[in-house]
C-alpha positions in Angstrom: -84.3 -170.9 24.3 -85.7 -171.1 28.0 -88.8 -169.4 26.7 -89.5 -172.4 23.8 -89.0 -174.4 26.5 -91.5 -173.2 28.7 -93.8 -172.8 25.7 -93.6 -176.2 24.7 -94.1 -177.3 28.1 -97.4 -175.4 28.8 -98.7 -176.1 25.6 -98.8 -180.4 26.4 -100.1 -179.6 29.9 -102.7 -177.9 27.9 -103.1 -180.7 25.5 -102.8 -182.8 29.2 -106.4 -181.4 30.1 -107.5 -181.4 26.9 -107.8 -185.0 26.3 -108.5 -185.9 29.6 -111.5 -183.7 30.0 -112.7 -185.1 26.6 -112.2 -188.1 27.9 -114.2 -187.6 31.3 -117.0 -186.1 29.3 -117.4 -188.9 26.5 -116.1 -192.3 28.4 -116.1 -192.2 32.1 -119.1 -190.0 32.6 -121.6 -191.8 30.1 -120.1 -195.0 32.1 -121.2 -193.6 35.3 -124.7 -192.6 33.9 -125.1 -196.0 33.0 -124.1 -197.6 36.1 -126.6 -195.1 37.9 -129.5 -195.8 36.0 -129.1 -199.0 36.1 -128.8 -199.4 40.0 -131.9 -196.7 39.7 -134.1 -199.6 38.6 -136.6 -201.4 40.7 -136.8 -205.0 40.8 -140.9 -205.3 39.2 -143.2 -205.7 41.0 -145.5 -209.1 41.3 -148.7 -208.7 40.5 -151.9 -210.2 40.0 -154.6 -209.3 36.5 -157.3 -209.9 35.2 -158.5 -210.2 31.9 -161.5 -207.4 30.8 -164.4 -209.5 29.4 -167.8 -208.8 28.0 -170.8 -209.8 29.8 -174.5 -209.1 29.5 -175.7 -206.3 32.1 -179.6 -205.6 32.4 -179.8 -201.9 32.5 -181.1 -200.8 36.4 -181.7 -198.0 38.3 -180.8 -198.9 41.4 -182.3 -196.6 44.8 -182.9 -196.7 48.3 -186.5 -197.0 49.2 -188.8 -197.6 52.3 -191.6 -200.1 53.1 -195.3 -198.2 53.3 -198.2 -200.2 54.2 -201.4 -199.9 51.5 -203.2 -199.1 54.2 -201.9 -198.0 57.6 -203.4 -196.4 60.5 -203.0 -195.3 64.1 -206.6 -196.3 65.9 -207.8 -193.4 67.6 -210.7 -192.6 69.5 -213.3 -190.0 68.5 -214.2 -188.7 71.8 -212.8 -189.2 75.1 -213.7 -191.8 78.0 -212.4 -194.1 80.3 -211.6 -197.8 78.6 -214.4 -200.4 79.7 -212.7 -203.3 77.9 -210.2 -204.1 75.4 -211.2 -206.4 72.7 -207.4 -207.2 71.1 -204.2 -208.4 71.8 -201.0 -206.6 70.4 -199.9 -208.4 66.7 -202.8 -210.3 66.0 -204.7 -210.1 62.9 -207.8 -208.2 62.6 -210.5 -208.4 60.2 -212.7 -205.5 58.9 -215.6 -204.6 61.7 -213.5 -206.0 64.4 -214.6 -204.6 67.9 -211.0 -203.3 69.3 -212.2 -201.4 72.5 -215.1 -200.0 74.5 -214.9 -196.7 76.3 -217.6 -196.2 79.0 -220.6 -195.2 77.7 -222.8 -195.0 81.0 -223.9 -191.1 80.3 -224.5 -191.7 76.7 -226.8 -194.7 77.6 -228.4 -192.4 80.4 -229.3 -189.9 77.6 -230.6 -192.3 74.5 -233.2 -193.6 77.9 -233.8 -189.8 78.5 -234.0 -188.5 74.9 -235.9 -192.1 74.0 -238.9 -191.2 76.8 -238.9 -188.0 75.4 -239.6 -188.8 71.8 -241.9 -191.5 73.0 -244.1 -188.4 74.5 -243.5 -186.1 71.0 -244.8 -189.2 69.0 -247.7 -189.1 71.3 -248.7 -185.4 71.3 -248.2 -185.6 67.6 -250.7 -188.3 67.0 -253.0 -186.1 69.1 -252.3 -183.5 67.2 -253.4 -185.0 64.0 -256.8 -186.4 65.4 -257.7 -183.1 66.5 -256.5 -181.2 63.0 -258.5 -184.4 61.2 -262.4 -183.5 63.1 -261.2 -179.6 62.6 -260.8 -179.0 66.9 -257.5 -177.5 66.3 -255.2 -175.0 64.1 -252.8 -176.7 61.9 -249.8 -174.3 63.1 -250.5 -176.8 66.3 -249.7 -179.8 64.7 -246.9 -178.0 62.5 -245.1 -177.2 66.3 -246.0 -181.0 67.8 -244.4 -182.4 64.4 -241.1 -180.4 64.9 -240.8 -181.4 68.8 -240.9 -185.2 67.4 -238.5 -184.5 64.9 -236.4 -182.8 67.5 -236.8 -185.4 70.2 -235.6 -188.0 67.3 -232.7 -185.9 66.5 -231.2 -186.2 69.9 -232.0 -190.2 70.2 -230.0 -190.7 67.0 -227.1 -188.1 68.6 -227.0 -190.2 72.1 -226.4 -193.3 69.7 -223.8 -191.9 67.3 -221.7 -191.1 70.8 -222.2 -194.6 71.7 -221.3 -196.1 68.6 -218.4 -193.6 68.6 -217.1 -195.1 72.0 -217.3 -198.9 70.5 -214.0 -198.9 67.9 -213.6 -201.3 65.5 -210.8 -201.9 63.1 -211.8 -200.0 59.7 -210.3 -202.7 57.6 -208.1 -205.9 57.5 -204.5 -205.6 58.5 -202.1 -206.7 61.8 -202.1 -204.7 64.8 -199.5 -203.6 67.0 -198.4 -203.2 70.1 -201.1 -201.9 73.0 -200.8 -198.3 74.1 -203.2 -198.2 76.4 -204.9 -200.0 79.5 -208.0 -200.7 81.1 -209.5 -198.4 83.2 -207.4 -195.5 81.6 -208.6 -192.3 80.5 -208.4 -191.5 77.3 -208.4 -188.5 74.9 -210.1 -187.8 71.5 -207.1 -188.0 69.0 -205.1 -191.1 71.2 -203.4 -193.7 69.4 -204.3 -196.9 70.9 -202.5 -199.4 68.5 -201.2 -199.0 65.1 -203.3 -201.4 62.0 -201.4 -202.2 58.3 -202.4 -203.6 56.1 -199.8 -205.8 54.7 -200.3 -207.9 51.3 -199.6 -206.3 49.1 -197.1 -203.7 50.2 -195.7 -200.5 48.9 -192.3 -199.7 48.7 -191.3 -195.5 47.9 -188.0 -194.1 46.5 -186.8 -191.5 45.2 -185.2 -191.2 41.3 -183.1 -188.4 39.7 -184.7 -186.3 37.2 -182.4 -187.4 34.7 -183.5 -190.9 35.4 -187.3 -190.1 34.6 -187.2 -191.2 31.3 -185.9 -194.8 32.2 -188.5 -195.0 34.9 -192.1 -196.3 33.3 -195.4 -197.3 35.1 -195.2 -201.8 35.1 -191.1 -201.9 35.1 -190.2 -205.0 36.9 -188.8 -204.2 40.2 -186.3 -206.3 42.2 -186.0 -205.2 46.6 -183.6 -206.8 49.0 -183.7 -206.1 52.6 -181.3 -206.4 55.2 -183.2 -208.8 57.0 -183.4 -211.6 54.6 -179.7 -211.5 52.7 -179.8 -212.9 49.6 -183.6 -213.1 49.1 -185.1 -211.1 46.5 -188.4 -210.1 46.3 -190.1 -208.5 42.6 -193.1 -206.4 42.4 -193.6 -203.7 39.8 -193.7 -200.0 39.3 -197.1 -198.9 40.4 -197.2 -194.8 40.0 -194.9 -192.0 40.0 -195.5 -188.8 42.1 -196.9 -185.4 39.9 -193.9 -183.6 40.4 -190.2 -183.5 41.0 -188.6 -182.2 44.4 -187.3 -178.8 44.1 -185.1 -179.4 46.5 -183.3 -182.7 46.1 -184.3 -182.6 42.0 -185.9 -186.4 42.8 -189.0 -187.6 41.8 -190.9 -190.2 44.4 -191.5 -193.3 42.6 -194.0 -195.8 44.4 -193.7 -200.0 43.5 -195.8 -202.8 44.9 -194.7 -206.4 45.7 -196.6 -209.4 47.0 -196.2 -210.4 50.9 -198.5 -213.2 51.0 -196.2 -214.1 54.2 -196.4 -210.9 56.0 -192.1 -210.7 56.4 -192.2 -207.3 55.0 -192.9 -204.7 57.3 -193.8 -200.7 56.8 -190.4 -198.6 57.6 -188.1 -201.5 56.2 -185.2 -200.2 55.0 -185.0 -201.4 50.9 -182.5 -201.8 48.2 -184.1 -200.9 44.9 -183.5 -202.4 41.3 -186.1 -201.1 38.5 -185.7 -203.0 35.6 -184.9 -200.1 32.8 -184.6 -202.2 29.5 -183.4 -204.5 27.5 -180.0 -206.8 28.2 -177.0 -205.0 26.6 -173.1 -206.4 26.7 -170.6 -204.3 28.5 -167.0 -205.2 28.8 -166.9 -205.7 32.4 -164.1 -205.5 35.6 -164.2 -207.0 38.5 -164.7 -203.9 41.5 -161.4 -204.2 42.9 -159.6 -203.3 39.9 -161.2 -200.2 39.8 -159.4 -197.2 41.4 -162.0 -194.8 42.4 -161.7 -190.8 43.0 -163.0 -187.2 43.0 -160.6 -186.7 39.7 -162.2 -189.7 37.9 -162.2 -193.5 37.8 -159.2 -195.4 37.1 -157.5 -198.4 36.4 -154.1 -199.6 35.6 -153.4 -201.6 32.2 -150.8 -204.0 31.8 -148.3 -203.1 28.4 -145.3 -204.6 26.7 -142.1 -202.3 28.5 -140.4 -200.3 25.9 -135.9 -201.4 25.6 -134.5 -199.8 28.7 -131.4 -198.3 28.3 -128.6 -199.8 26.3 -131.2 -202.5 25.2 -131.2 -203.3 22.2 -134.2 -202.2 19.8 -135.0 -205.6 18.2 -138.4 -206.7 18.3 -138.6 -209.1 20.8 -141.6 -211.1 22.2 -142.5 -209.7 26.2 -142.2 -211.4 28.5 -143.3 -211.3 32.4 -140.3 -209.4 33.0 -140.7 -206.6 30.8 -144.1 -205.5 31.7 -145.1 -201.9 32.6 -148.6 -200.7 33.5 -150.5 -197.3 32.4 -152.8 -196.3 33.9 -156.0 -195.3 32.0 -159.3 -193.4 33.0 -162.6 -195.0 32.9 -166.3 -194.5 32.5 -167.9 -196.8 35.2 -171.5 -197.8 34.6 -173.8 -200.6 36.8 -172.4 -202.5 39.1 -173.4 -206.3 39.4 -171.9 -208.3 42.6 -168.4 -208.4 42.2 -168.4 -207.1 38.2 -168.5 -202.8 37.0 -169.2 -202.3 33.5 -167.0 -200.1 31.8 -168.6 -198.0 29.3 -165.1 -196.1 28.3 -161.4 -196.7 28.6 -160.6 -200.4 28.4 -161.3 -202.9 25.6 -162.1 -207.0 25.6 -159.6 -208.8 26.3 -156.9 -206.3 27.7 -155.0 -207.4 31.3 -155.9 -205.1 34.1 -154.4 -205.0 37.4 -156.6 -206.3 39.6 -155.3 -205.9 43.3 -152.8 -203.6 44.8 -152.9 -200.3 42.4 -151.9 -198.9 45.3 -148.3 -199.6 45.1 -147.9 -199.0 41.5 -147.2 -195.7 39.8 -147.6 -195.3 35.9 -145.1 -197.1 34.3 -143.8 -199.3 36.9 -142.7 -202.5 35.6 -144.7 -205.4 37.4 -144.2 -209.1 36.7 -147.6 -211.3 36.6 -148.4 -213.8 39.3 -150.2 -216.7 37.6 -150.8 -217.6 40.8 -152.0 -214.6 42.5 -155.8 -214.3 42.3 -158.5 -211.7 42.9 -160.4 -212.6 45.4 -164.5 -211.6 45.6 -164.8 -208.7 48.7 -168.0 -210.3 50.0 -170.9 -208.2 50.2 -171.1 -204.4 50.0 -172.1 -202.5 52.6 -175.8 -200.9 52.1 -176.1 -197.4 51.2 
């Protein structure tokens, strides 16, 4: 009897357990899942989008590029001497034949007298010479020898000028001079720069294109330059030739353009910010640059979608509101940038909201509310490359 007892006993501490551990597992514990997700949940976060539109872009390849003059020169002497006079002043205008500077010529002039007297006396014998081969008083080998002592005698008259005219320098064409590099009275050598000439209208700008661009690149293109010395002006020239071969080292081909400077603001060495016109206007759908997320894994940006039920929602189809907003974030294929706009070639359509400030807070699938009165602000200017 004592052992039916006991049975009976254990048995409904057994059933005890049994129904309490069921009902841990199937009430209290889904209860307390619940109750931890839903404390899990972040409050969204505000944000502020814009819309991706389509806008016109004119196809560019933009470069970096430096200012050559058509013609530019360091004036340099021939021979050496001391400087008698200089004829300029630094960063005035010169025109073609300009005397610039005399270097001493007192030796040279010395010898022109010299060699002059000398083939004032050849001429002479040589006339002789010819009267006497005329009545038949002399050999002709005489005359042959008096001819070549005149043509000698002439030879070194027209050397002592040359070295004069080598010591008067004049400017070998129109352009602006620079700065003086040398003074009066000083000596100088053959090979010394004594002041830098451009010429300055019209001007060249170089820069270099990647092979893979050649084919966009074509001889008349419109180009567009801007120069950190004049912010927002633009100055337009055109493609004028391309160099004969491509860079084995850097795979870039030298590209030379020419632009108008009637006004002489452009200078050789100017840094330049190059835009060749590549063809014809096509539409892009277009963000502005902030909302782009850029990286060595790829471009990104980060989309705004309807948020699927959370838990315990229920599944009815619902309109979204602010409140139930997530964001994905997608990858994009960037292509030309213009001001504040990048056109996206791949990865967002017209018309979709894209986060446009703060991606760095969000992660995929955080829910964000919109700010209609948050705004994306333009960044100002970009810093030159």
């Amino acid at each position: 009897m004592r052992r039916n007892i006991l049975l009976v006993v254990v048995f409904g501490v057994l059933a005890f357990l049994a129904v309490g551990l069921g009902y841990f597992q199937f009430i209290v514990k889904p209860a307390m899942i619940k109750g931890f997700i839903t404390s899990a949940v972040q409050p969204p976060t505000s944000v502020a989008v814009v819309d991706a539109k389509t806008a016109s872009f004119q196809p560019r390849v933009a470069a970096i590029g430096t200012f050559r003059a058509v013609l530019g020169i360091d004036v340099a002497p021939q021979v050496g001497g001391v400087v008698r006079e200089i004829r300029f002043e630094s960063g005035q205008d010169a025109t073609k034949g300009q005397p610039l500077l005399d270097i001493d010529t007192a030796v040279e002039e010395a010898d022109l007298n010299s060699n002059a007297a000398a083939l004032k006396n050849a001429e002479l014998a040589l006339e002789r010479q010819r009267l006497l081969v005329a009545g038949g008083n002399t050999a002709k080998a005489n005359y042959d020898q008096a001819l070549a002592v005149r043509d000698q005698a002439a030879a070194a008259v027209d050397k002592a000028k040359s070295l004069i005219a080598q010591k008067k320098i004049i400017a070998p064409f129109s352009g602006r001079l620079g700065l003086r590099k040398i003074d009066n009275g000083q000596y100088v050598s053959p090979g010394t720069a004594i002041v830098t000439l451009q010429q300055l209208d019209p001007i060249f700008v170089d820069f270099p294109v990647p092979e893979q661009s050649l084919g966009l690149i074509k001889v008349g293109q419109s180009v567009e330059v801007s120069v950190d010395a004049y912010p927002g002006k633009v100055f337009k020239g055109e493609v004028k030739s391309l160099d004969a071969r491509v860079s084995a080292d850097s795979r870039n081909i030298l590209v030379r353009s020419q632009l108008p400077n009637a006004d002489r603001s452009l200078l050789p060495g100017m840094f330049a910010n190059v835009g060749v016109i590549a063809g014809q206007a096509k539409d892009f759908v277009t963000l502005p640059r902030t909302a782009v997320t850029y990286s060595l894994y790829g471009d990104s940006v980060y989309v705004v979608k309807p948020a699927p039920p959370a838990p315990g929602e229920a599944q009815a189809a619902t309109a979204p509101s602010d409140q139930s907003m997530i964001v994905e974030r997608r990858f994009v294929r960037t292509g030309d940038v213009r001001d504040e706009d990048v056109a996206i070639l791949e990865g967002v359509s017209a018309g979709e909201k894209v986060i446009g400030l703060g991606q760095i807070k969000l992660i995929p699938g955080a829910r964000v509310k919109i700010d209609p009165n948050a705004k994306v602000v333009p960044t100002g200017p970009r810093p030159k490359e």
